[in-house]
C-alpha positions as CSV (number, residue, x, y, z in Angstrom):
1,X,134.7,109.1,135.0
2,X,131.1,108.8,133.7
3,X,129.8,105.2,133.8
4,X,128.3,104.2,129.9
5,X,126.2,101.3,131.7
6,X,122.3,101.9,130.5
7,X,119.7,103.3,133.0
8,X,117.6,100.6,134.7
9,X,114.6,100.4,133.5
10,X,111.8,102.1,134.9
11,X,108.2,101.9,133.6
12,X,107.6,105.4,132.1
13,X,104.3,106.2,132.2
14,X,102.7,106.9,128.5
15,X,99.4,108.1,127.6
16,X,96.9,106.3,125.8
17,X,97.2,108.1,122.6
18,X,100.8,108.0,122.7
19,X,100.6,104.2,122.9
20,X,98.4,104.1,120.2
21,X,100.8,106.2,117.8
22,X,103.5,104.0,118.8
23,X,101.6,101.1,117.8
24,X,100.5,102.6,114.6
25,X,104.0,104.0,113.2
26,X,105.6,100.3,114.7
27,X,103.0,98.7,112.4
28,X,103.8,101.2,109.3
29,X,107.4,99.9,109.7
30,X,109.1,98.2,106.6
31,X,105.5,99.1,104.1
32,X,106.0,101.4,101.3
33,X,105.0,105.0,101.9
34,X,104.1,108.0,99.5
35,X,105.5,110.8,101.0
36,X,104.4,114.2,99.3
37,X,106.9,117.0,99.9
38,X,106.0,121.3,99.4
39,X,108.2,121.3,96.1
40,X,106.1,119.2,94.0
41,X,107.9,116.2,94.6
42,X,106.9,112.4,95.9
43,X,108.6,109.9,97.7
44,X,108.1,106.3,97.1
45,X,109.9,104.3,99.1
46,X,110.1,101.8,102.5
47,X,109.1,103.2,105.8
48,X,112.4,102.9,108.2
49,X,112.1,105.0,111.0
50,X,111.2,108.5,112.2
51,X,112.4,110.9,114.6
52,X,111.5,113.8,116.9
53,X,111.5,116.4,114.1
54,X,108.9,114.5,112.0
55,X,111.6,113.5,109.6
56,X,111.0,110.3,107.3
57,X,113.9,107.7,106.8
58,X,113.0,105.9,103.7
59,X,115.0,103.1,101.4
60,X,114.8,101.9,97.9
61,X,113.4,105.3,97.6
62,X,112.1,106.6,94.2
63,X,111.6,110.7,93.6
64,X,108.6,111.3,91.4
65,X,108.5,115.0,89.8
66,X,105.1,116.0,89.9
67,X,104.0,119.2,87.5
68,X,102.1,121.9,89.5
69,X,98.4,122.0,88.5
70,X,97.1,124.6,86.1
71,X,95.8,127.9,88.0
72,X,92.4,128.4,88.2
73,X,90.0,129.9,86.1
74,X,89.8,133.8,87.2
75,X,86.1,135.2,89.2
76,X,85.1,136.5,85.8
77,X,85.3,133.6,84.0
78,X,83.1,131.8,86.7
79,X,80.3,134.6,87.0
80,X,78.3,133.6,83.7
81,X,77.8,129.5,85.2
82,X,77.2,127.5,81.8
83,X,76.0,124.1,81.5
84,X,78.9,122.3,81.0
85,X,78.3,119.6,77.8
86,X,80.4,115.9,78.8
87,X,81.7,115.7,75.1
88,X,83.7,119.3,75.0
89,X,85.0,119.0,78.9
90,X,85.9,115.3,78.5
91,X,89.0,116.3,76.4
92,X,90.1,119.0,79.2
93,X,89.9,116.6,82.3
94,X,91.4,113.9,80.4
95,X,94.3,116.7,78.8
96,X,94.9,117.9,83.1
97,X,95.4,113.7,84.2
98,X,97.8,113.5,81.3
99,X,100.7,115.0,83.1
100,X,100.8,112.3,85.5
101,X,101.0,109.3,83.2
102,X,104.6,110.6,82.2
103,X,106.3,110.7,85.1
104,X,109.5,109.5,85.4
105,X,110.8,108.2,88.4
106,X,114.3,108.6,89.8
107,X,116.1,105.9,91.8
108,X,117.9,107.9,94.7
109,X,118.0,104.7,97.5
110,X,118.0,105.9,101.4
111,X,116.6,109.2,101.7
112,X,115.8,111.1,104.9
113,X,112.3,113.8,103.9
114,X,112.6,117.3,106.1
115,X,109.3,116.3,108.1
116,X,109.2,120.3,107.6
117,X,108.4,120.2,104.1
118,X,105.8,117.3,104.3
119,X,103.1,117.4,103.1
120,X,101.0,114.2,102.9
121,X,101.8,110.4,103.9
122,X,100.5,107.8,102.1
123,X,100.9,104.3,102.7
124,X,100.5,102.3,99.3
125,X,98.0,99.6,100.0
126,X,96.8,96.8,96.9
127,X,93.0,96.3,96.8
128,X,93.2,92.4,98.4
129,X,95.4,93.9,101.3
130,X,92.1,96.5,102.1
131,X,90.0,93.7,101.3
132,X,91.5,90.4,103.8
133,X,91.7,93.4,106.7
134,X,87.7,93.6,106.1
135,X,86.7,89.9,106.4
């Protein structure tokens, strides 16, 4: 009969750097995280945990839809360079950010992200936060 009693506990060697990421993603529990995904999508929601496959636990999760960005302008569009006037591109740039001021989000709650199909973590920090690590 096999015995459930835990292992004693012996002091398992780590290296610095895994130490250091230890510390890091212990400190990044319980903060909200942007997590960016390969099918245009973003989660917004609290840091829980993490496992061996790189996938993301979050809760009171939020699914923004994000619209894929125009293509590019084509090689012959770009081989006669212009001068480019501020009044006529200001409508463009402004008309390409547009997009992103309607998006709605979508309460979904605990959520686990494929860590195969991240793409970018961000952890959302307020200006004062940045600013009372600095002094």
């Amino acid at each position: 009969m096999a015995s459930l009693a835990p292992l004693p506990s012996t002091e398992i060697s780590e290296s610095p750097a895994r130490k250091e990421a230890r510390a890091y993603l212990h400190n990044l529990l319980c903060k909200i995280l942007l997590v960016h995904t390969t099918d245009h999508r973003m989660f917004r929601g609290e840091f829980k945990c993490t496992d061996s496959d790189l996938n993301v636990i979050l809760s009171e999760t939020y699914e923004y839809r994000i619209p894929p960005s125009p293509p590019t302008p084509t090689a012959t569009s770009s081989s006669s360079p212009q001068p480019k006037d501020p009044i006529t591109s200001a409508p463009q740039s402004q008309s390409q950010s547009q997009p992103l001021l309607n998006i709605t989000p979508r309460w979904l709650g605990l959520v686990v992200v494929p860590g195969a199909h991240i793409l970018r973590i961000e952890l959302e920090e307020f200006e004062s936060q940045v600013r009372g690590r600095k002094s």
